[in-house]
DRENDOKOL-263168 format. One line per field, with one value per residue (C-alpha): x, y, z; residue number from 0; residue in three letters. Coordinates in Angstrom, 2 decimals, decimal comma. Layout:
N
px: X;...;
py: Y;...;
pz: Z;...;
resi: NUM;...;
resn: Ala;...;
END
This chain:
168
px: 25,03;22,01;18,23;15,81;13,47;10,50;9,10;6,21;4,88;4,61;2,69;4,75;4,15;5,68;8,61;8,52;6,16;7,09;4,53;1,58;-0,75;-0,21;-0,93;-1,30;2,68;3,70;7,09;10,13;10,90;10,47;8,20;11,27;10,04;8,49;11,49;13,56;11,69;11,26;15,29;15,98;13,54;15,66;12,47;12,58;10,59;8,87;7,42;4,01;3,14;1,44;-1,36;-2,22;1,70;0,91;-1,95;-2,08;-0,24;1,58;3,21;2,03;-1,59;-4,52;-5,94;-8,82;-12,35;-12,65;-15,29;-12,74;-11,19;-13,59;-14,33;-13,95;-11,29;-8,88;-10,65;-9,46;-5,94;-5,89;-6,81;-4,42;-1,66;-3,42;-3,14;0,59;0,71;-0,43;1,61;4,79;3,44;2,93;6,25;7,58;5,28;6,05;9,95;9,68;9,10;6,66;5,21;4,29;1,27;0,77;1,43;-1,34;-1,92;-5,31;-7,39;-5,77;-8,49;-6,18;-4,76;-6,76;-7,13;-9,63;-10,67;-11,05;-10,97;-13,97;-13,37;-12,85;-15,02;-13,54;-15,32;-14,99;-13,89;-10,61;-8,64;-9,57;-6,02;-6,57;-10,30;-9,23;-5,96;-8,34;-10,61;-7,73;-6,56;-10,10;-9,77;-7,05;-8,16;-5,67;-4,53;-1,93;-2,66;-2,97;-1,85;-3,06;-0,38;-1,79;0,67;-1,23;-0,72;2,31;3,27;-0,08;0,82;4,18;2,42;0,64;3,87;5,28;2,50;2,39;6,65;6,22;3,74;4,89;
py: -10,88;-12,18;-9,99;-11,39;-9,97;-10,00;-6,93;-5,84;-2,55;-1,18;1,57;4,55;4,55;0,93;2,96;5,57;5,94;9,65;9,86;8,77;10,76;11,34;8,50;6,46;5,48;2,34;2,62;4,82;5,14;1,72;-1,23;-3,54;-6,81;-6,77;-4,93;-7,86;-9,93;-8,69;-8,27;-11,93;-13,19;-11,22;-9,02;-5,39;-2,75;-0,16;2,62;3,71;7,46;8,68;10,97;12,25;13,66;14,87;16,17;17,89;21,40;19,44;16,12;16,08;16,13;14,77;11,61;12,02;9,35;8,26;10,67;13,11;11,92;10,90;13,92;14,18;16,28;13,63;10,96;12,21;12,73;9,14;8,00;9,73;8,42;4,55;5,11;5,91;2,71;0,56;1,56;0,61;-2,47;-3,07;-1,61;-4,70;-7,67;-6,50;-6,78;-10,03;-9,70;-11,03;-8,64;-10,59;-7,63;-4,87;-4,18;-1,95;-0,84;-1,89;0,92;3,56;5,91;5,72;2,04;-0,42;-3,38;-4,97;-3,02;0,72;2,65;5,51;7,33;4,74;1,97;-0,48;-1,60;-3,56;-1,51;-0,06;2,94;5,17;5,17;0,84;1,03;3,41;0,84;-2,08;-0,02;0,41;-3,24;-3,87;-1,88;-3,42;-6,94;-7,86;-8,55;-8,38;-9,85;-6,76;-7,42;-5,51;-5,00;-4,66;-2,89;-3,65;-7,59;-7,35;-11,38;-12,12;-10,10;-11,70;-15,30;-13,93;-12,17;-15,71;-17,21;-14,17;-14,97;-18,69;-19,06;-15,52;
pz: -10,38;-11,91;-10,98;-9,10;-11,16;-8,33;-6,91;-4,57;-4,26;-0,71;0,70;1,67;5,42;5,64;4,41;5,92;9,18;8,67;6,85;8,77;10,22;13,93;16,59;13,46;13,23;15,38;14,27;14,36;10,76;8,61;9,45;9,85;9,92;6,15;4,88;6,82;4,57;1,61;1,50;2,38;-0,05;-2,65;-3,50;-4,60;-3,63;-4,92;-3,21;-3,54;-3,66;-0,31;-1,69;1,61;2,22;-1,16;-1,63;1,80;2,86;5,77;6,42;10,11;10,05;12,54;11,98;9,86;8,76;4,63;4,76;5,24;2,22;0,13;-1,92;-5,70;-6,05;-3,40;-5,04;-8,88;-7,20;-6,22;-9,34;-11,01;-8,63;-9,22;-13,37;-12,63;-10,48;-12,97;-16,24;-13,29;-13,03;-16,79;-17,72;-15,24;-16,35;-19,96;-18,81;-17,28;-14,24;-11,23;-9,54;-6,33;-4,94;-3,62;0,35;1,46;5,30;7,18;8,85;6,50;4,76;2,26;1,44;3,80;1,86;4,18;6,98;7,72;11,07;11,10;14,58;17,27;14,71;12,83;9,76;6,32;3,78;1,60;1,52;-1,23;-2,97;-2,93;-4,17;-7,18;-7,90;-8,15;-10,92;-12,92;-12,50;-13,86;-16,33;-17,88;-17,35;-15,09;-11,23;-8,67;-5,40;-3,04;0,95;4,06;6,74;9,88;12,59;15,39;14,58;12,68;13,20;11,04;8,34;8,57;7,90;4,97;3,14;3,51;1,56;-0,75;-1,46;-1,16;-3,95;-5,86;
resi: 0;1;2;3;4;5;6;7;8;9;10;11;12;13;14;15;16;17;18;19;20;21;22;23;24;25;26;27;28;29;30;31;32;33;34;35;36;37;38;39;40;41;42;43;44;45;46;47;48;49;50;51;52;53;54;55;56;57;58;59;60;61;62;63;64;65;66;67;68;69;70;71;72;73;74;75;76;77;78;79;80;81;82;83;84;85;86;87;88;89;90;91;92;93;94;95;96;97;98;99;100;101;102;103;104;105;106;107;108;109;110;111;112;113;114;115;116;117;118;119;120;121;122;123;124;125;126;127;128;129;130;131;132;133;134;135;136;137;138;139;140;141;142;143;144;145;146;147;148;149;150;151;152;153;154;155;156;157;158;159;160;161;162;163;164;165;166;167;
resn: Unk;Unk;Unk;Unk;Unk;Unk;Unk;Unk;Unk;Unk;Unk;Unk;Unk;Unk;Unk;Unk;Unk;Unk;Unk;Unk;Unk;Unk;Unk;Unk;Unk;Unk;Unk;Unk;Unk;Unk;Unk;Unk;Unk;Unk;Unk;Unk;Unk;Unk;Unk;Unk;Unk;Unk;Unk;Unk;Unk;Unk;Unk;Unk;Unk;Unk;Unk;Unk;Unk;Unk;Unk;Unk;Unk;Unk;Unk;Unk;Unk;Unk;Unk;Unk;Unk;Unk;Unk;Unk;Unk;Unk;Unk;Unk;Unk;Unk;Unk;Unk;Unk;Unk;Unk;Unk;Unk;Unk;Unk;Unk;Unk;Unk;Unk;Unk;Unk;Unk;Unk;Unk;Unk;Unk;Unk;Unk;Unk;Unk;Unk;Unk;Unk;Unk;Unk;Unk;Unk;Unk;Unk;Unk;Unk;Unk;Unk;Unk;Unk;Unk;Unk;Unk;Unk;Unk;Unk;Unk;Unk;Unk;Unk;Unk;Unk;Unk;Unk;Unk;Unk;Unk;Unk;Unk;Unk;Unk;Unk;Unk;Unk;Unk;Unk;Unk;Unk;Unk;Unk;Unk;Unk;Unk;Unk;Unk;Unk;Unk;Unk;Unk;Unk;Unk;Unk;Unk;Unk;Unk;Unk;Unk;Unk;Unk;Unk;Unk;Unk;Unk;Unk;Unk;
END
């Protein structure tokens, strides 16, 4: 059997909704309909680290603002997890291979990619763990299309994982 050789990295909590902090998870356990997808388009996946599960004493734990987050020392963690990120990705573009994005999840602190949830507001912005991968993609000059999944509209986010495996 020949390799595809096309991967997408996906945040953990599509993964595993484990993971998310409470009242945040809108699934049992995996986000089916992107893994449904992903698997018929032949794509493989790669999971991204979850620095809150992490970083954190507990996996349960309240939902919390960025602000929360955004200190230096969870900041530095994330950018140590987004270095390690990257040299996956090179090792796989060096190999050969596409790597079609990166799946991040909106209203995260974390890995929004577009919009962030601050209390009960919803606002522009990206998840810590997201802004720190796109300095290091800078850094190195180079870019991998990066995708927010929304849960709450999950048939959107379908339409644009098309496009993103269509033209990938």
């Amino acid at each position: 059997m020949e390799r595809s050789k096309k991967v997408i990295f996906v945040s953990h909590c599509i993964l595993n909704q484990n993971a998310s902090s409470l009242g945040n998870e809108k699934y049992p356990g995996v986000v089916k309909e992107v893994l449904e997808m992903l698997s018929e388009a032949d794509v493989g996946i790669v999971q991204l680290p979850c620095p809150s599960t992490e970083f954190f004493p507990d996996i349960e734990r309240e939902k919390k603002p960025k602000s929360f987050y955004d200190t230096p020392k969870y900041r530095s963690y994330c950018k140590k997890l987004a270095k390690i990120v990257i040299k996956q990705i090179e090792k796989y573009l060096r190999a050969g291979y596409k790597v079609l994005g990166i799946l991040g999840v909106e209203f995260s602190p974390v890995c929004a990619v577009y919009q962030i949830e601050n209390g009960n507001k919803i606002s522009p912005g990206k998840g810590i763990l997201i802004e720190e991968i796109e300095n290091e993609m800078k850094k190195k000059n180079f870019q991998v299309p990066i995708v927010g999944v929304n849960f709450n509209n999950i048939y959107a986010t379908i339409e644009k994982l098309h496009a993103l495996l269509k033209y990938g």
